[in-house]
N, C-alpha and C positions, 0 to 999 in steps of 0.2 A: 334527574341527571346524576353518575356519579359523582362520587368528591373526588379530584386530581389534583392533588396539591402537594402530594409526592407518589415516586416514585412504586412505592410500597401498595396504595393504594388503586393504582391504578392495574400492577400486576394481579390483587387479587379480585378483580373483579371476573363476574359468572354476567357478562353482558357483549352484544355487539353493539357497536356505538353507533349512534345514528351520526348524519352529515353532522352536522352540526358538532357536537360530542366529539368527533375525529379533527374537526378542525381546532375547538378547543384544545385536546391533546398534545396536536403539534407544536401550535402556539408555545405550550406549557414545555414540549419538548426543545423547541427553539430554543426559549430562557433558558432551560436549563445548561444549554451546550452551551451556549452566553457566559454565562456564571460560570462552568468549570472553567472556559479560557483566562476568565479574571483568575480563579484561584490559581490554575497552573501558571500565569504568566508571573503571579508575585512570586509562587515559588521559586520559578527560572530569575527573578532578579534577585532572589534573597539568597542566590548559592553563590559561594566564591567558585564552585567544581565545576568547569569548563563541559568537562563529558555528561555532566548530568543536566545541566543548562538544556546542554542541545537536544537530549532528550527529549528534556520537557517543552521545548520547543516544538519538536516534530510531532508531541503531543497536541500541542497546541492547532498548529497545524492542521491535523485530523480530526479536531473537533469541529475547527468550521468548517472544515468538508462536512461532518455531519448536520450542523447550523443550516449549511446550503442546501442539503440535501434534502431535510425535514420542509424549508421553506419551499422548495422544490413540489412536497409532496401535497403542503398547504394548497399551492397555486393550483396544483391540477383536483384537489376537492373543494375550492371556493375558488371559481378563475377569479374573481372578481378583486381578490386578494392581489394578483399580478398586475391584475389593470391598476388599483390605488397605487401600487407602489410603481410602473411606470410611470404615472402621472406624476409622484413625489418628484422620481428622478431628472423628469423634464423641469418641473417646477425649481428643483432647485442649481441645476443649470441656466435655467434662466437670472435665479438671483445672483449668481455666482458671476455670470457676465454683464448683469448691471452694476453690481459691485467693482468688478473689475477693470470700468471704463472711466 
C-alpha cells in the first residue's frame, strides 16, 4: 500500500488505488480539510483586521464544503461508512433526549 501521510506523497505516486487505498486517502483527506479549518479559524481570531477575518472565514467556510464533500465521496466507496455514521447520529439523538428529560 502507498505511504499517505502527506500531501507530497501521495501526488507522486505511478499507482491506481485499490477500494480500499481510495478510502484510505479520503479519510487522510477529510483530516486534512479538519486541520486547515483549525489553522484558519485561529488565524480569523488572531487578527484585529475585520476584512481579513471575514475572508478567512469564507475560507473556512469552503473547506468544509470540501470536508463534506470528500466524506461524500467516502460514503459512495465504502456505503458502509454512511450507515456507521447514521447509526452514530441516531445513537446520539437518543442520548441526547435521555439526557434531556
Amino acid at each position: 500500500m502507498p505511504e499517505m501521510s502527506s500531501a507530497h506523497s501521495v501526488k507522486s505516486l505511478n499507482h491506481k488505488f485499490t477500494k480500499t487505498e481510495l478510502a484510505r486517502a479520503l479519510r487522510l483527506a477529510i483530516a486534512d480539510e479538519y486541520e486547515a479549518i483549525q489553522i484558519y479559524e485561529q488565524i480569523a481570531e488572531s487578527t484585529e483586521e475585520p476584512q481579513i477575518r471575514e475572508v478567512i472565514m469564507h475560507i473556512v467556510e469552503e473547506e468544509q464544503k470540501h470536508a463534506d464533500q470528500f466524506w461524500d465521496l467516502l460514503a459512495r466507496v465504502i456505503p458502509e461508512e454512511r450507515e456507521l455514521y447514521d447509526s452514530a447520529v441516531e445513537e446520539n439523538k437518543e442520548i441526547i433526549r435521555n439526557v434531556s428529560r
